[in-house]
C-alpha positions as CSV (number, residue, x, y, z in Angstrom):
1,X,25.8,48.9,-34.3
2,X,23.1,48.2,-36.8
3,X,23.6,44.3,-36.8
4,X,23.1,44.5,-33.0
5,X,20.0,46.2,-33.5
6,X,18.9,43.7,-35.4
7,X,20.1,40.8,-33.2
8,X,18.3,42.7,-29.9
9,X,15.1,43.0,-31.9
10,X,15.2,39.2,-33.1
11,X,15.9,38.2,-29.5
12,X,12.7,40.1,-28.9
13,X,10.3,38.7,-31.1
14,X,12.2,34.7,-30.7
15,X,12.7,34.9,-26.7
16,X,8.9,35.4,-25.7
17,X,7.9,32.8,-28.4
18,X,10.6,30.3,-27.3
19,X,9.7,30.9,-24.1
20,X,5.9,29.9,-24.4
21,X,6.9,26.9,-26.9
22,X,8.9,25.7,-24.1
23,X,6.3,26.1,-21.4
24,X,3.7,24.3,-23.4
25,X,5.9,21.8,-24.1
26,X,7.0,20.9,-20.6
27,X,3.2,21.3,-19.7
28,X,2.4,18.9,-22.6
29,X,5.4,16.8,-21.1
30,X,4.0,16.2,-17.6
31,X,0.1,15.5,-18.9
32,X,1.4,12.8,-20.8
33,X,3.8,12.0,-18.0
34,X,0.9,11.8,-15.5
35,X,-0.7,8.6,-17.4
36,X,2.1,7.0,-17.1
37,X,1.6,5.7,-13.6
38,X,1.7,2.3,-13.7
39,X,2.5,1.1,-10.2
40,X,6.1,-0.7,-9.9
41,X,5.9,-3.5,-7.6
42,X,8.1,-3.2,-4.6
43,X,9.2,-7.0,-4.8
44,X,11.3,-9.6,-6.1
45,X,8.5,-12.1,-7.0
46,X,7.0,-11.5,-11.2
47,X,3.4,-11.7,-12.0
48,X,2.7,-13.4,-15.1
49,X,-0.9,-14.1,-17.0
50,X,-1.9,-15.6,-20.4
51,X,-5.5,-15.2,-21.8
52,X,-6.7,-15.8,-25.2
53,X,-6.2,-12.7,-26.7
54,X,-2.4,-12.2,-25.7
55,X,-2.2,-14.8,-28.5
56,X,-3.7,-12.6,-31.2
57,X,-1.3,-9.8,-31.2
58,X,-4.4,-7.4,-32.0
59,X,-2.4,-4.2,-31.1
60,X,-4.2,-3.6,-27.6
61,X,-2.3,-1.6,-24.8
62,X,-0.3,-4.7,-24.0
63,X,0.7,-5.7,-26.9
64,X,2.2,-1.9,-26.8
65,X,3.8,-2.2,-23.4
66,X,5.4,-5.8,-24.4
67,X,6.7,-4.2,-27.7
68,X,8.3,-1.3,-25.6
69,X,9.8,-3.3,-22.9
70,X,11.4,-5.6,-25.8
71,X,12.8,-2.3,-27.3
72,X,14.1,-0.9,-24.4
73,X,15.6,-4.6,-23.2
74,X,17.2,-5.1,-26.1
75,X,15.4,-9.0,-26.7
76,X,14.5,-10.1,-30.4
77,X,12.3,-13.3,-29.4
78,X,12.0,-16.0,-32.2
79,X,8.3,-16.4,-31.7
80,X,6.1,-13.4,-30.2
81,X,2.8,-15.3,-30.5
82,X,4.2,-17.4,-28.1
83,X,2.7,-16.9,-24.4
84,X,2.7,-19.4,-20.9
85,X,0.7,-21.9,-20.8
86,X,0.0,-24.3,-18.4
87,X,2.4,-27.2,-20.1
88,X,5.8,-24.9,-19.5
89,X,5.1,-24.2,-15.9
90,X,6.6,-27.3,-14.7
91,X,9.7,-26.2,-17.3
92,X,9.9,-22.7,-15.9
93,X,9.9,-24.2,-12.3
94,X,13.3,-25.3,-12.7
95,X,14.8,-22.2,-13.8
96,X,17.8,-21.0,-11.7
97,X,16.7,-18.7,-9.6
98,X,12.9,-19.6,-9.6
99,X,11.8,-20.3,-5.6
100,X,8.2,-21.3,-6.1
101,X,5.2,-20.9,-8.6
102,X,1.9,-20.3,-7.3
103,X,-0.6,-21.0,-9.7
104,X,-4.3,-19.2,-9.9
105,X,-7.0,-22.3,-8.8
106,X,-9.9,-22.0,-10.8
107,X,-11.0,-25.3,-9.1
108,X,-10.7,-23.4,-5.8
109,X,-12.3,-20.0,-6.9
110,X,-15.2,-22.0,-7.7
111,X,-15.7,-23.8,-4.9
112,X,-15.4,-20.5,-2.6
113,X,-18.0,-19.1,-4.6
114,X,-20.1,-22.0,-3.8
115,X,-19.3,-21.7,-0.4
116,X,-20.3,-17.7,-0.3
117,X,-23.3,-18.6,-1.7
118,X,-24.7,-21.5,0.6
119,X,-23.7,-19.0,3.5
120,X,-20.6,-21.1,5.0
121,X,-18.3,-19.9,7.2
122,X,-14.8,-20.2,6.1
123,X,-10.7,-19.6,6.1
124,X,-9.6,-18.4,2.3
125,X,-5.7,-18.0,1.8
126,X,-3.7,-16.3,-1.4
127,X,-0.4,-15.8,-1.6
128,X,1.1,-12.0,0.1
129,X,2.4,-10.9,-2.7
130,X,-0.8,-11.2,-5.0
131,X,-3.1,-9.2,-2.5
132,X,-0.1,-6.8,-1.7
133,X,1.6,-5.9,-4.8
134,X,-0.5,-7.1,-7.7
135,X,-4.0,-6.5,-6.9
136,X,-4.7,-4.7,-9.6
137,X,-4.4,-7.7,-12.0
138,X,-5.6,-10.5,-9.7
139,X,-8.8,-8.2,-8.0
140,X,-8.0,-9.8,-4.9
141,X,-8.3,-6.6,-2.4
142,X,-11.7,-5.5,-4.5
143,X,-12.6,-9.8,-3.9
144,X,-12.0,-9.2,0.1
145,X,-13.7,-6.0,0.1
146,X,-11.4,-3.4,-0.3
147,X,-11.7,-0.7,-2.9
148,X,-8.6,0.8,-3.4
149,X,-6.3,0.2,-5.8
150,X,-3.4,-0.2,-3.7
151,X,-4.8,-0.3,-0.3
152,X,-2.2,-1.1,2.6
153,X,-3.8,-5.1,3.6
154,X,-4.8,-4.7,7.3
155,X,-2.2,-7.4,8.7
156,X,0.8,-6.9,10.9
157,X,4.4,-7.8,9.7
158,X,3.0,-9.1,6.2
159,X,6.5,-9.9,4.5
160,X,6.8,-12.3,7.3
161,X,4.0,-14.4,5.9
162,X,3.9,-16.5,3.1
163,X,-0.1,-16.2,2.3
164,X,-2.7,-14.4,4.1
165,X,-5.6,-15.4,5.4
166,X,-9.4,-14.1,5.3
167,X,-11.9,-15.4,7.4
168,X,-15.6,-15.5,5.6
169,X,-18.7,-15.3,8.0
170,X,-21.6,-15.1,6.1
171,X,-21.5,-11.6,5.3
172,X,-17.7,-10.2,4.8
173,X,-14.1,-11.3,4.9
174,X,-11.9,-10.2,7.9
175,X,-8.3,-11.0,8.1
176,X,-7.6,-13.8,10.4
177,X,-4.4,-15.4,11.9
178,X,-5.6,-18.9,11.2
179,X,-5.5,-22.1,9.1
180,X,-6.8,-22.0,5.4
181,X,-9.7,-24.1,4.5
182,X,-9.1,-23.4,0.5
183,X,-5.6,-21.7,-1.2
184,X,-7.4,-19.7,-4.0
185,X,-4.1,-20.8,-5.4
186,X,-2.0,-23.5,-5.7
187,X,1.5,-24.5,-4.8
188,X,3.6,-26.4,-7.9
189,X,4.7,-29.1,-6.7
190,X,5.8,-32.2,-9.4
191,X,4.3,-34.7,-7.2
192,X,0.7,-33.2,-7.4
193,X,0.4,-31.2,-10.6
194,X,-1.0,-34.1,-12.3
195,X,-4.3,-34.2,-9.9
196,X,-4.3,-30.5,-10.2
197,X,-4.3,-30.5,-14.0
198,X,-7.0,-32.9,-14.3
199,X,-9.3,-31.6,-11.6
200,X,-8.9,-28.4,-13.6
201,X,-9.8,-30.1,-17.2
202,X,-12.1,-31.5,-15.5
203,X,-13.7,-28.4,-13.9
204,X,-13.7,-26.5,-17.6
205,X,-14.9,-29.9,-19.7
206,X,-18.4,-29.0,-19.3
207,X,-17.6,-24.7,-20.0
208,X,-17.4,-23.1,-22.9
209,X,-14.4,-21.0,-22.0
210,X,-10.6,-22.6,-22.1
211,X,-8.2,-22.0,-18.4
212,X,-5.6,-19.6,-19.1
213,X,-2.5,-19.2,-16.0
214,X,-2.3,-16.8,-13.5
215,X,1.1,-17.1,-11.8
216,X,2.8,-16.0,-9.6
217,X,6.6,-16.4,-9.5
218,X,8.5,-16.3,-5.9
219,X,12.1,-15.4,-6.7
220,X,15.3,-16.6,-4.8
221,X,17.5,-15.0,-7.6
222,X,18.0,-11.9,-10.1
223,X,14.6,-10.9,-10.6
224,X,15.6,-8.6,-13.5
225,X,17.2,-11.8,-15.6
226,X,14.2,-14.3,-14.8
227,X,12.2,-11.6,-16.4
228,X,14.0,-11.3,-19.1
229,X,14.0,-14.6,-19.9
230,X,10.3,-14.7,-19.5
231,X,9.7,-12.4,-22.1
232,X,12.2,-13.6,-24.4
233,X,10.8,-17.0,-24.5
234,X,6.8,-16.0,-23.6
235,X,6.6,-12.4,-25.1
236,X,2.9,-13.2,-25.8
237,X,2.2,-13.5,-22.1
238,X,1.2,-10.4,-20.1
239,X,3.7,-9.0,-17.3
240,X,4.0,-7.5,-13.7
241,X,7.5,-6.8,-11.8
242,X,9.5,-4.6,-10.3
243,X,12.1,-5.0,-13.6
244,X,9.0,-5.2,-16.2
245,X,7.2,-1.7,-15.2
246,X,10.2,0.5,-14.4
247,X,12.2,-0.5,-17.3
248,X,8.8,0.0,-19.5
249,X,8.2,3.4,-17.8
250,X,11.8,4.4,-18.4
251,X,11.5,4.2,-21.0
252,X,8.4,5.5,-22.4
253,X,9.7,8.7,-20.1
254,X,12.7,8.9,-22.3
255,X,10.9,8.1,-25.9
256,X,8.3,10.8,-24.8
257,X,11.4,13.2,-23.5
258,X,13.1,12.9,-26.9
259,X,9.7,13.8,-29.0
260,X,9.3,17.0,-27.4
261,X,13.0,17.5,-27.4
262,X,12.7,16.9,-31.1
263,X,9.3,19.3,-31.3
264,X,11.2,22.1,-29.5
265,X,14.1,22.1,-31.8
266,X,11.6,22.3,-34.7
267,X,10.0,24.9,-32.8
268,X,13.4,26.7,-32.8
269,X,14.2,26.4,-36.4
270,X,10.9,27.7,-37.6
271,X,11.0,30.9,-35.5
272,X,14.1,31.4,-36.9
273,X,13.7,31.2,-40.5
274,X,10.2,33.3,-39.8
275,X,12.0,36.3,-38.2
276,X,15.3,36.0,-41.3
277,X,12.3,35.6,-43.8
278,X,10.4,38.6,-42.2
279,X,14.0,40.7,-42.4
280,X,14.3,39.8,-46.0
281,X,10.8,41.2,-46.8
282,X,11.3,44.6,-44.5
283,X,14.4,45.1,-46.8
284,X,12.5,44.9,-49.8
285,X,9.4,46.9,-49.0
């Protein structure tokens, strides 16, 4: 009778305590939880970019992400310094599984700029999937005036269309059913990429900065294993897909799951020896 006593009045003191642990901890759980809302891209295709610093492995939020989605895949790459450049895009074009490579024109950009300023009017196209999925790393919605960060593109059917088009008119882009006057980026193709590498050295010969890729990688394959591959052999190079962010986000859900798990326990533990420490003492006194 006595030892139930005791048990009802350590239930008590531990259940209201437990209870609030476990409260803050969930709350804790879905703060964190909130950040992680990186947006998974509801498409095949893989957005890929090299800059500079991807080389440097200075411990910024990507280097982060890489190093999580290399944990959570399982892939040990020999080099991790190693990112895309512009010499292993024809290479990566052959890849089973690999349907196109659209590669940012800096050439292009340029010369819409110049357009813009001299008040010309006309037709821009970019690639769907770069305005529709992945404008937060290309700016291409905030480029054609729209502010959101995943704004629906105003344009019927867009799946059913490689690029879309913008019409410029002096004052503001509108979406247009028409032919392109520039491709803000440009189609690999082996026969061409020679005049497309030169007019881009030549472009950056007088500039102080270096070209880096922007690609974009149309898929006709598993998506999942061209990825993969891509960071096993490129881990310096900065990622977008549907396979990249939700295998990331798992699991930075899970790692985040098992700390508090982890906390709780502790939690748990310590209340316990507290309330047998505190009994020890009441028998004493």
């Amino acid at each position: 009778m006595r030892s139930h006593r005791r048990l009802f009045g350590a239930l008590q003191i531990i259940t209201p305590i437990l209870v609030f642990h476990a409260l803050l901890i969930f709350a804790v759980f879905k703060l964190i939880d909130s950040t992680n809302n990186e947006y998974i891209p509801q498409t095949d295709s893989i957005y890929a970019y090299t800059y500079k610093f991807s080389y440097e492995y200075s411990g910024n939020k990507w280097d982060r992400i890489r190093s999580e989605y290399l944990a959570a895949s399982h892939i040990v790459p020999e080099d991790v310094t190693r990112g895309i450049t512009f010499d292993d895009i024809p290479d990566i074009s052959t890849w089973d599984g690999v349907k196109k490579i659209y590669v940012r024109n800096d050439v292009a950009i340029a010369e819409k700029s110049s357009l813009k300023r001299e008040g010309e009017v006309f037709n821009i196209a970019v690639p769907a999937d770069t305005i529709v999925h992945y404008n937060y790393y290309t700016r291409m919605l905030e480029e054609f005036g729209y502010q959101s960060r995943y704004s629906d593109i105003p344009v019927l059917d867009v799946y059913k269309y490689e690029y879309i088009v913008f019409n410029y008119d002096g004052l503001r882009y509108e979406n247009v059913y028409a032919e392109p006057d520039l491709y803000l980026y440009y189609e690999y193709d082996p026969s061409t990429w020679d005049q497309f590498r030169m007019d881009l050295d030549a472009y950056y010969e007088d500039k102080t900065d270096e070209p880096y890729p922007h690609i974009l990688i149309s898929v006709d394959g598993d998506s999942a294993a061209i990825q993969q591959k891509l960071v096993r052999e490129y881990p310096a190079s900065c990622y977008v897909s549907k396979e990249f962010t939700s295998t990331w986000k798992t699991y930075r859900r899970n790692k985040l799951i098992i700390t508090l798990v982890i906390a709780l326990v502790l939690t748990v533990a310590a209340v316990i020896a507290l309330e047998k420490l505190f009994s020890k003492l009441k028998k004493r006194i």
